[in-house]
C-alpha positions in Angstrom: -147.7 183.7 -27.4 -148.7 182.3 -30.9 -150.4 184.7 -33.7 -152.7 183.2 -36.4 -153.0 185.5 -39.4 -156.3 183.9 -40.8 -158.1 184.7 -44.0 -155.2 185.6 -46.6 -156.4 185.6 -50.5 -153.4 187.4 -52.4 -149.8 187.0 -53.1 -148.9 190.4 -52.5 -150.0 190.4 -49.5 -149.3 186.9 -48.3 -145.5 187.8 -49.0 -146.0 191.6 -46.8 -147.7 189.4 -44.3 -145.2 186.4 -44.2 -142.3 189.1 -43.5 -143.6 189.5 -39.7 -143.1 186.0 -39.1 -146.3 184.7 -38.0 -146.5 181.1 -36.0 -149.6 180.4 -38.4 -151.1 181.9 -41.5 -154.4 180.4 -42.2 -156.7 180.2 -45.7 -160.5 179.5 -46.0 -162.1 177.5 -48.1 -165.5 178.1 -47.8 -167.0 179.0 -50.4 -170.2 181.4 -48.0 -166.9 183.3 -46.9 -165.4 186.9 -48.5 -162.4 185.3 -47.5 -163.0 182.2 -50.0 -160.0 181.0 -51.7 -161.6 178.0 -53.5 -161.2 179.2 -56.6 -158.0 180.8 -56.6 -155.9 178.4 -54.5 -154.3 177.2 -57.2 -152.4 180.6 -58.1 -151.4 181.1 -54.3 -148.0 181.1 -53.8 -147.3 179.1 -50.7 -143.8 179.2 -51.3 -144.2 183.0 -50.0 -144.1 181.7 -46.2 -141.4 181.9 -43.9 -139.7 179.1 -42.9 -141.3 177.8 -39.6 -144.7 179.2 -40.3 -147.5 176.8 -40.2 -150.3 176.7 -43.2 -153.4 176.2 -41.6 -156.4 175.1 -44.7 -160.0 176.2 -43.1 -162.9 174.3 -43.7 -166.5 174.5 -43.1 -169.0 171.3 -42.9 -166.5 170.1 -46.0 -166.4 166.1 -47.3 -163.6 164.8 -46.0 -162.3 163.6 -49.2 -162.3 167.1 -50.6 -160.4 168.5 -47.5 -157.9 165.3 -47.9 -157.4 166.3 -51.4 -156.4 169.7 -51.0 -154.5 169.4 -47.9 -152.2 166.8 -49.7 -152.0 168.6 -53.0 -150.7 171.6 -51.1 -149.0 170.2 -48.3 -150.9 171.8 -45.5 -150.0 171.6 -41.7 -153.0 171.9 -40.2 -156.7 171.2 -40.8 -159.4 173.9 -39.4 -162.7 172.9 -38.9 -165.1 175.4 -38.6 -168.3 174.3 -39.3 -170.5 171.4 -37.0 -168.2 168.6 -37.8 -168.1 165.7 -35.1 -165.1 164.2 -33.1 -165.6 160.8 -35.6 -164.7 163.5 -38.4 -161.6 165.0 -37.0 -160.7 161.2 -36.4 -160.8 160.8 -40.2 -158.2 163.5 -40.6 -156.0 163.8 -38.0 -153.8 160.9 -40.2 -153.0 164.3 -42.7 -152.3 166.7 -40.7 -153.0 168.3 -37.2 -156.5 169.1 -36.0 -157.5 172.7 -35.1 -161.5 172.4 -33.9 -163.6 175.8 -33.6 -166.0 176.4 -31.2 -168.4 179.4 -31.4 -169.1 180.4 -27.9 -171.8 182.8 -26.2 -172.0 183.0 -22.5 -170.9 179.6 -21.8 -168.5 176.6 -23.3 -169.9 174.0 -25.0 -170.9 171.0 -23.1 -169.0 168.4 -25.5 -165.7 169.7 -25.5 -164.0 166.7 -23.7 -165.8 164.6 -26.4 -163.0 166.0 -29.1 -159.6 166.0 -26.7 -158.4 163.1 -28.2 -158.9 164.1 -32.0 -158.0 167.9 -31.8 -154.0 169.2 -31.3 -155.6 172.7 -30.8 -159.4 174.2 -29.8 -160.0 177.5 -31.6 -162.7 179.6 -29.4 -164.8 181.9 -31.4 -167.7 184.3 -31.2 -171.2 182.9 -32.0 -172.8 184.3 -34.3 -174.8 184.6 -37.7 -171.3 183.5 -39.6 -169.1 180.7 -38.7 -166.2 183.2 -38.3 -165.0 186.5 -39.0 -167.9 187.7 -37.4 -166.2 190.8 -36.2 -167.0 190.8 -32.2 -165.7 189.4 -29.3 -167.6 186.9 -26.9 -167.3 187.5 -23.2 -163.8 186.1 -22.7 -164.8 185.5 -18.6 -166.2 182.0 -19.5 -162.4 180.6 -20.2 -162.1 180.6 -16.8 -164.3 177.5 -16.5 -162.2 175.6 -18.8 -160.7 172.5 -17.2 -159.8 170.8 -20.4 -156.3 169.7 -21.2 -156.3 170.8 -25.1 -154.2 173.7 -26.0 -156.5 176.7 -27.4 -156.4 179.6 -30.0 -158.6 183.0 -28.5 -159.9 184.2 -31.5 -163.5 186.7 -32.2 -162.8 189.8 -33.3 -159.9 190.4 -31.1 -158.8 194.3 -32.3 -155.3 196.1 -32.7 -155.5 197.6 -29.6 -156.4 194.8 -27.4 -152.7 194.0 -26.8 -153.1 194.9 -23.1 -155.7 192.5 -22.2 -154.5 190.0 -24.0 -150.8 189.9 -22.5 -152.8 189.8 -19.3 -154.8 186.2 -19.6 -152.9 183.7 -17.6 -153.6 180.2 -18.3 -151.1 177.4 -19.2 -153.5 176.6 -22.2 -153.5 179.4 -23.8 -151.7 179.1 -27.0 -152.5 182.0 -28.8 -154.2 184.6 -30.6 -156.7 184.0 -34.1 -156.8 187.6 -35.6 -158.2 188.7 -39.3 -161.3 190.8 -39.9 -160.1 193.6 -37.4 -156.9 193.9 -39.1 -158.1 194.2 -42.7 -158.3 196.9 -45.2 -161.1 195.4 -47.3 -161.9 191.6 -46.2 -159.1 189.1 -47.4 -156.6 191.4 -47.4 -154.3 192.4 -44.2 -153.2 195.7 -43.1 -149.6 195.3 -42.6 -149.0 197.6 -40.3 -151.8 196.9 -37.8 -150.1 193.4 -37.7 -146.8 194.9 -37.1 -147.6 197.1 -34.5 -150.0 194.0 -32.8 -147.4 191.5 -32.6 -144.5 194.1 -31.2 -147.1 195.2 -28.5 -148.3 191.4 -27.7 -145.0 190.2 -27.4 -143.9 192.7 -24.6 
């Protein structure tokens, strides 16, 4: 199983983070979000990742132009969009990079998922709420089981250090992975290290 550290701001802890090895490490820029690194992106040291993990940039009803910009100045893998942006929009950038698409999700899926199959590498299924993520609960994970699509997906919404257990148990040959970050902070945008640790030795089981 993939983990997806999301919502890094420091170098310090981008380096303590980056030791563990996650599959993904993933930075917001969104300017409504604690998590923002906008304004500081510029004095993050990317170079801090290990080999083989994916930078994921994390946008929110962005332009385009401005994503395109900063995912070629700093050579991200991945584009997440996180906001209401349409499948014609995820076209426009799955040129520069690959194409995770969030969906915040109450008691059912969305009806229009199949609409963005063909644009998205990954679906990213997140709590509904008064944020766009990082809302710090979990959404009734039951409704997965009426997924039929063929697109590989993150399970993300305030998924906690101790929920190991249940998540070792979903079986489903889309399942990609785990999106974890406000449940495994000290103060938001910055990770407790050893939360992490212990999550991804008891996941991994």
């Amino acid at each position: 199983m993939r983990i997806k550290v999301c919502g890094l701001t420091s170098n310090p802890n981008i380096r303590e983070v980056s030791a563990l090895k996650p599959d993904y490490m993933g930075f917001i820029c969104c300017k409504s979000s604690p998590r923002d690194v906008s304004n500081s992106i510029d004095i993050l040291n990317f170079d801090l990742l290990s080999e083989g993990t994916k930078k994921v940039a994390v946008f929110v009803n962005e332009d385009a132009e401005i994503i395109k910009r900063i995912v070629d100045k700093y050579s991200f893998d991945y584009v997440q969009l996180h906001g209401d942006e349409s499948p014609e929009f995820c076209f426009q950038l799955k040129a520069i990079a690959g194409i995770v698409k969030a969906f915040r999700i109450g008691d059912q899926l969305p009806e229009n998922l199949n609409e963005y199959k063909d644009c998205c590498d990954f679906f990213l299924f997140d709590s509904a709420g008064k944020h766009y993520g990082g809302n710090g609960f979990a959404f009734n994970h039951s409704v997965l089981d009426g997924y039929a699509g063929q697109t590989p997906f993150f399970l993300s919404g305030g998924i906690a250090p101790t929920d190991f257990g249940y998540l070792n148990s979903i079986i489903n040959p889309l399942y990609h992975g785990v999106d974890i970050n406000s449940q495994f902070e000290t103060t938001p945008g910055i990770k407790d290290v050893t939360k992490i640790r212990n999550f991804i030795n008891n996941l991994n089981k």
